[in-house]
N, C-alpha and C positions, 0 to 999 in steps of 0.2 A: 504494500500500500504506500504509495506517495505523499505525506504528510505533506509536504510542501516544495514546491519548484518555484528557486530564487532566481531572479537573475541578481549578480551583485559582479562588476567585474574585477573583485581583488580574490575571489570564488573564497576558499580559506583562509580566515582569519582570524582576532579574537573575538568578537562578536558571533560570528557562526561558533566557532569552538566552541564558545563558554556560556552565550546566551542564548541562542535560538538552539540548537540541540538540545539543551534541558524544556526550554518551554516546549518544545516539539513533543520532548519524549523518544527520540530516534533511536535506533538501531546504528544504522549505518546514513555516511553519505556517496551519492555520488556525483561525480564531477564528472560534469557531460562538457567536454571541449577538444576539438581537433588538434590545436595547438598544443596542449598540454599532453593529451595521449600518447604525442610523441615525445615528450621532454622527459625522460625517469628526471632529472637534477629536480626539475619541479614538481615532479608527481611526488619524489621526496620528503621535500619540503613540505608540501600541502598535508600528507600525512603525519609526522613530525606535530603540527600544530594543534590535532585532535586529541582529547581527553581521550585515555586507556578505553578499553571498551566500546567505543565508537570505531568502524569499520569502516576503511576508506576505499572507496574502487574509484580508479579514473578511466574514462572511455572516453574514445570518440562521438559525435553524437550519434553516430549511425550505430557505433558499439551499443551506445547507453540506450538507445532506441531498442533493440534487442531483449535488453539486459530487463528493461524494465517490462519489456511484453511478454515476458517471458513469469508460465503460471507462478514458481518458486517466489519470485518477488513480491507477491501480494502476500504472504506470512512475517514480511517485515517492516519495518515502520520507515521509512524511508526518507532521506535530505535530499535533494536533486541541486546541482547549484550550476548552471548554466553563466555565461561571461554576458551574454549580450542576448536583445530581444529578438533577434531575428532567431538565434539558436532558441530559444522556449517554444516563439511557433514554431518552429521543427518539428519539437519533443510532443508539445500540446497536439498536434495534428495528428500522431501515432499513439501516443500513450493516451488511453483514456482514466479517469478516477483518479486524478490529481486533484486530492483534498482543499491546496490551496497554491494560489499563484500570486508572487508577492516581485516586485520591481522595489531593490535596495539602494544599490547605490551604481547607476549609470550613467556613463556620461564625461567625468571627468578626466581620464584619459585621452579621448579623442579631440584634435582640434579641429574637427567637424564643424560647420554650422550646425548650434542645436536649439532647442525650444526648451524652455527654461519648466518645467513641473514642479519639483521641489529643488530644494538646497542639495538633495540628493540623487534625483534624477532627471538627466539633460536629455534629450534625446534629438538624431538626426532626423532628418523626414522620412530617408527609410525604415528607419527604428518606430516610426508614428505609425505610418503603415504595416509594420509588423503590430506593434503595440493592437492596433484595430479588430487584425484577426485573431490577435493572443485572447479579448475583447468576448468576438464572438462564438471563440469553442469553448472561454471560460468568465461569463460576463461577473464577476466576483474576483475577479484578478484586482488586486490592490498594491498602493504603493502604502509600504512601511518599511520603516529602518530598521527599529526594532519592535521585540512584542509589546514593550508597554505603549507603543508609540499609537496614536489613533489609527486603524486601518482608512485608507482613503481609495474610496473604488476609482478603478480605471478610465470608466467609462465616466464619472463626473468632470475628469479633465479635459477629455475628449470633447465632450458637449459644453463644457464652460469657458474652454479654448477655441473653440470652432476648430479643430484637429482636421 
C-alpha cells in the first residue's frame, strides 16, 4: 500500500527520515528516479540517512512502476519519493491506491521560468501541466511540507491561479 507519493526534489533527507516516516507509519521507502538508479554513490547516501528499520529501495521509474504493481507490495506501508512532477504523473498513471499525493518542496533547483505556489513549491509550465493530470487521476493531491503543516489541495491553486 502506498501511504504517500512525494515529490520533494532533495528525495532523502531529515524531514523524510525523521518526520514524515513516523507520521506515515512506513515500512519502507522508495525512491522512484532515473538519475539516481544509476548512481550506487547516491543511492548510498540516501540510504545512510534513514532511521534503522526503515527499508530503502531505489528504482528507476519504470523499475518503481513494477515494483509497486506488483501484488507483494500492497502488504507494506509504503514512502514513494519521486524528484519532480512530471515523474509522479508517471507513477500516478500506472500505480493505482496511492493513499496520498503530497508536492514538498519543488522548484528551487531549477533556473527555469516558474510560477510561484508556495515558498516551497515553484513550478515550470510543464511541471503545471503535469501538476493538472497528477490533479485529475488524484484530485486530493496537496501541497505540504510537512505533516503539521495545513494540507492545501492542488486543484485550489490551479483554479485561484488560473493555471
Amino acid at each position: 500500500m502506498i501511504k504517500i507519493m512525494r515529490v520533494d526534489e532533495r528525495l532523502i533527507h531529515g524531514q523524510i527520515a525523521m518526520v514524515w516516516s513516523k507520521e506515515m507509519s512506513i515500512d519502507g521507502i522508495v525512491v522512484a528516479n532515473d538519475a539516481t538508479a544509476e548512481n550506487p554513490t547516491q543511492q548510498m547516501a540516501l540510504k545512510m540517512a534513514v532511521p534503522s528499520g526503515i527499508k530503502v529501495i531505489v528504482k528507476s521509474i519504470e523499475g518503481a512502476t513494477a515494483l509497486l504493481t506488483d501484488e507483494r507490495a500492497k502488504n507494506m506501508k509504503l514512502f514513494v519519493l519521486v524528484r519532480t512532477v512530471a515523474d509522479a504523473e508517471k507513477l500516478a498513471e500506472k500505480v493505482s491506491d496511492i493513499e496520498y499525493v503530497n508536492l514538498g518542496n519543488v522548484g528551487k533547483a531549477s533556473t527555469d521560468p516558474k510560477t510561484t505556489l508556495t515558498q516551497f513549491v515553484m513550478l515550470t509550465d510543464p511541471e503545471i501541466t503535469s501538476l493538472k493530470k497528477l490533479v485529475e487521476l488524484y484530485p486530493d493531491t496537496a501541497l505540504q511540507n510537512l505533516p503539521s503543516d495545513k494540507k492545501e489541495k492542488a486543484i485550489d491553486y490551479i483554479k485561484k491561479m488560473n493555471l
